[in-house]
N, C-alpha and C positions, 0 to 999 in steps of 0.2 A: 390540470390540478383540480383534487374536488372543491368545491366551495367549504372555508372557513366552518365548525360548527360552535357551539356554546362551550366543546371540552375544553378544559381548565389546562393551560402549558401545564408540561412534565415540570416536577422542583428542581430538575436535576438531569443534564444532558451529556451520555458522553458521548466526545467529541476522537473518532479517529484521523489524523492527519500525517503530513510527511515531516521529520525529521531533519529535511532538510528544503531549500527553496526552491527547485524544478526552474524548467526556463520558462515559464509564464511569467513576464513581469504584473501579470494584476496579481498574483496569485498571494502574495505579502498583502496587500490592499484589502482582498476578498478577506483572509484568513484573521485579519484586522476586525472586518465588518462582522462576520459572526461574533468575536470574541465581544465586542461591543453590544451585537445585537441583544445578546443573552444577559448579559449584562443590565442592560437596560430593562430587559423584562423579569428580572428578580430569576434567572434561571442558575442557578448551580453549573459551573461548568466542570466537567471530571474528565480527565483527560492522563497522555503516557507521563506527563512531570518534567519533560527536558524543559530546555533554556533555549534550544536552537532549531532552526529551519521555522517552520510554519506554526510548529506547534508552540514555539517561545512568540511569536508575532500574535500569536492569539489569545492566546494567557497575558501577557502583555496588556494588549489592548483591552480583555475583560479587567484585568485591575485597574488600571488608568480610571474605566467608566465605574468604578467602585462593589465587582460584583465579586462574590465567591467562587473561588478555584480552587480544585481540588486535583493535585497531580500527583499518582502512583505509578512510581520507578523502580526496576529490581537494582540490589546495590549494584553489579557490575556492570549499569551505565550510568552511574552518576554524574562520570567522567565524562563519557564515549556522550552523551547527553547533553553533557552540562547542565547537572540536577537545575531545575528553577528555585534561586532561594531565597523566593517572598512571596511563595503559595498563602493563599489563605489555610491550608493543610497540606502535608505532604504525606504519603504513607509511603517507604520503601520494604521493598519486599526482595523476595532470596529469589522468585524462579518466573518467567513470563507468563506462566500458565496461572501464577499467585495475581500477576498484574493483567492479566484479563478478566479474572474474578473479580477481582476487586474491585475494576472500573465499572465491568457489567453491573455488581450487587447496590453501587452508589448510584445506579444512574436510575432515571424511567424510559430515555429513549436513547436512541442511538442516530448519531450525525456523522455519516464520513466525507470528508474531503477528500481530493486527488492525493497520492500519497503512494508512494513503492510497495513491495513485495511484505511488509510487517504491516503497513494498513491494511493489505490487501487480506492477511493472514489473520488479524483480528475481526474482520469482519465474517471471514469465511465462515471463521468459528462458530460466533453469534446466529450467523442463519442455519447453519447448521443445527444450532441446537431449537430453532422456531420450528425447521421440520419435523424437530422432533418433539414438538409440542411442549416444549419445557418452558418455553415463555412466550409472549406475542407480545415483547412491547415494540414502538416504532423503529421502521429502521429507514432511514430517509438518505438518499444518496444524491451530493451536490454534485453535478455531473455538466460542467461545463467543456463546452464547444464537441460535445460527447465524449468525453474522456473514461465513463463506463461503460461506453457501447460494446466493448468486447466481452465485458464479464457480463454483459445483459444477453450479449447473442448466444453466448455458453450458456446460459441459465435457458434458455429459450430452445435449443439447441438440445440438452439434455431431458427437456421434459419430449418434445419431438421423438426421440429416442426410448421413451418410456423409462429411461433411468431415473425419475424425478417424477415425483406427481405435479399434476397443474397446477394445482393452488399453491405449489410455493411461489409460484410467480407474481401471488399476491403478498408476500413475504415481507417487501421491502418498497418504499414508492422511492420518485427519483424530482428532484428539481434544478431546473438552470440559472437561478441565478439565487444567491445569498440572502436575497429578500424574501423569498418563496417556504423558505425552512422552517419559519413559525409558524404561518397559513396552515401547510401543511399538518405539523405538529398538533393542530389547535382541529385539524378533523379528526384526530383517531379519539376515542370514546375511551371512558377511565377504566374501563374492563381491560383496555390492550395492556393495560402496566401490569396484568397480574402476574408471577412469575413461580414459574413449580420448581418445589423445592430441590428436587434432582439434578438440578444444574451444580449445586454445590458438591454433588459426586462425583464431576465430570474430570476433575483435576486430580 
């Protein structure tokens, strides 16, 4: 991990995670520790808005430590979700492609947890659109007992193949453990939040 530098945390971090709790029992614990952590550091948390699995344990634990959260849900899982409802804001929206926007346009950086096939899917987005130059803000992935080594060896795997340029493999860094996620955060330079406007066409 690089060493710490003098940039100023993101105001505002969204947070991809699982929906639901996976069989890692630290994994409730971990997903605790961030929501805290941000918390604690006056960070904005902006996240999917349910009530359950990891992403309700994390909102959770950021309110508890008194910080703001901010969760954007499309109406037809409010249910399916169990909208959270004692956000410090909620925005619902009509289409997932509305609630990726809208996490991305509130955030400065990006944090993914372990998390199924819709974590996997909002992140894919977001680099996808770093390759395409439309933004560089961070994208930091907690990657415990390697749990993204597979989508690391893909990504690894398709620049090998020349389907990918190299530099996206500077795209994103990764850390192991929940304490490492600000360090990190606090190396990338206030240049990486800037964001081209173009992304708002992408939906």
């Amino acid at each position: 991990m690089p060493e710490a530098s003098s940039a100023p945390l993101p105001a505002s971090i969204c947070v991809f995670c699982g929906a639901r709790f996976g069989s890692d029992p630290r994994a409730r614990e971990l997903a605790a520790n961030l929501g805290e952590l941000l918390a604690r550091e006056g960070v904005t948390l902006v996240y999917g808005g349910g009530g359950v699995g990891l992403m309700g344990v994390m909102a959770n634990a950021a309110l508890a430590a008194g910080g703001n959260v901010v969760g954007v849900i499309p109406r037809f899982l409010l249910k399916r979700e169990a909208g959270h409802p004692a956000l410090t804001q909620t925005l619902v929206v009509e289409t997932m492609h509305e609630r990726k926007l809208e996490m991305f346009e509130r955030s400065d950086a990006i944090v993914v947890l372990p998390g199924g096939i819709g974590t996997l899917e909002e992140v894919i987005e977001l680099l996808s659109w770093r390759r395409l130059d439309l933004h560089a803000k961070p994208i930091v992935f907690y990657n415990p007992d390697g749990f993204w080594d597979g989508l690391f060896a893909f990504f690894r795997a398709s620049v090998a193949q020349r389907l990918t340029p190299p530099e996206f493999l500077k795209a994103y860094s990764s850390v192991t453990r929940i304490a490492d996620v600000i360090p990190m955060l606090r190396g990338a330079s206030p240049e990486d939040f800037e964001t081209d406007p173009r992304v708002a066409r992408l939906t």
